[in-house]
N, C-alpha and C positions, 0 to 999 in steps of 0.2 A: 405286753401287759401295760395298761394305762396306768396311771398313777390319778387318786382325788382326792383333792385338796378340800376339806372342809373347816371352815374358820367360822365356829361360833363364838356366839354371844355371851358375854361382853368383848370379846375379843375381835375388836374392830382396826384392822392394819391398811398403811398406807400402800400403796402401789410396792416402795421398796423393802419393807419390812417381807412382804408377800414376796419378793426376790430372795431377799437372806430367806425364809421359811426353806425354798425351793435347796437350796444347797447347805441346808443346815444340815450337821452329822450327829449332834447327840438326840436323838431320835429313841422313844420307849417302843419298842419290840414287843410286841402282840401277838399270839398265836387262835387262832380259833378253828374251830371244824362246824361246818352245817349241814343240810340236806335238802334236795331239791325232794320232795313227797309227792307223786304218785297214786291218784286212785282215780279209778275208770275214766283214762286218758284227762282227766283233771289236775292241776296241780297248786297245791297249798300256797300261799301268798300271807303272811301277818302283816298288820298295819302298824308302825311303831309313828312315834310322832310326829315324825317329817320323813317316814319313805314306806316303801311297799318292799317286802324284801323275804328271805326266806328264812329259816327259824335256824340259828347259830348260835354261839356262844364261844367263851373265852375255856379253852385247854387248861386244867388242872394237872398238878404235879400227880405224874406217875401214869398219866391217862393217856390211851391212845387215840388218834384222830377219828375214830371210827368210834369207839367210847365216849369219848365227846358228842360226837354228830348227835348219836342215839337219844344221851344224856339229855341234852340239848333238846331236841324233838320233843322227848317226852316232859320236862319241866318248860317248856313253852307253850306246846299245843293237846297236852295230852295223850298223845299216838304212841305207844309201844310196838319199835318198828325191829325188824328184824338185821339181820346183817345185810348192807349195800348191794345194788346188783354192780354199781360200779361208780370208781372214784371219777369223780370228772371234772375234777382241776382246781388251782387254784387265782383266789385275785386279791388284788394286793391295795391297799391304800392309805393317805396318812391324813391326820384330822389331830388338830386341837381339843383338851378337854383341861379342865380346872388349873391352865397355863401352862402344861405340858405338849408335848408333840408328840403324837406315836405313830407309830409305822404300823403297820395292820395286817397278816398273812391270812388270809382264810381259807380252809381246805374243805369244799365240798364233793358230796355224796351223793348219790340217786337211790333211793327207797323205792319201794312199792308198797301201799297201804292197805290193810284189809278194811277198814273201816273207814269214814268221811266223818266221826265222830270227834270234833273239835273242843277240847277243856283250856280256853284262850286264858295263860299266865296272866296276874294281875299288872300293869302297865302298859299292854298292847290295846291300840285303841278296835281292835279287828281283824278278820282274818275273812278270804275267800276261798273255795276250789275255781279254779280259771281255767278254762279249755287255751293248750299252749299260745294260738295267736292273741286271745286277748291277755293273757298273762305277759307276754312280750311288752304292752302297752303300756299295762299298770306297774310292771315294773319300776323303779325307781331311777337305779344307776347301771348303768353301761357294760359294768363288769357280771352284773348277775345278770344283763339280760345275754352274753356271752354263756356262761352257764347254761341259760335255761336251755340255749340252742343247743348246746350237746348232748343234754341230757332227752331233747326230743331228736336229734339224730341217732341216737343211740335205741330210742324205742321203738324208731321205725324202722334200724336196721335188724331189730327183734323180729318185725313182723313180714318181714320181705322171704 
């Protein structure tokens, strides 16, 4: 599993500040679930401000990762999705926000969608359906395009 470091702005550190981050231990713990979405060998991609990514969110008390995912899909993109065909893993990373550091678990999902009907949450600047090879491109970060790969090895070991 990679580890990414994302240090935003204002939060501009020197080479060794950026060492201590690396082996820092009081670290805020994150949990989230998302879903990679599925229709007619297409799949869903939002634009958020600086990446291309899949539609997630942050675990609320009492919710399960699966309940999340769903929750998550359908207050982001609109799609009321069914139960997962299968979990397919997760990725992990840590990033600065309002002088904090958190640690970041994400637990995603593979959906299949009946509809390509997109109701884009207010803050995403966009969304696409991407056929897998170009969705591998647009992807943003390393860890979802890890993801994406299984969730397409897993649909072609559907069709063999």
């Amino acid at each position: 599993m990679h580890t990414r470091y994302n240090i935003e702005p204002p939060f501009i550190f020197n080479y060794f500040n950026n060492i201590t981050l690396l082996f820092y231990n009081n670290l805020m713990k994150l949990t989230s679930s998302g879903g990679v979405i599925v229709f007619e060998n297409r799949v869903l991609l939002i634009k958020r401000e600086r990446a291309w990514v899949f539609p997630k969110g942050k675990v609320k008390e009492n919710e399960s990762l699966v309940e999340t995912a769903k929750r998550e899909i359908l207050e982001e993109v609109g799609i009321k999705v069914n139960e997962p065909d299968r979990e397919l893993g997760t990725t992990r990373y840590r990033y600065f926000e309002n002088g904090e550091i958190f640690d970041k678990t994400v637990h995603y999902f593979l959906f299949f969608s009946e509809t390509d009907e997109v109701k884009l949450e207010k803050g995403f600047l966009g969304y696409g359906w991407f056929y897998f090879d170009e969705a591998k491109k647009i992807l943003t970060f390393k860890n979802d395009k890890k993801i994406l790969k299984k969730a397409a090895k897993f649909i072609l070991n559907l069709r063999a």
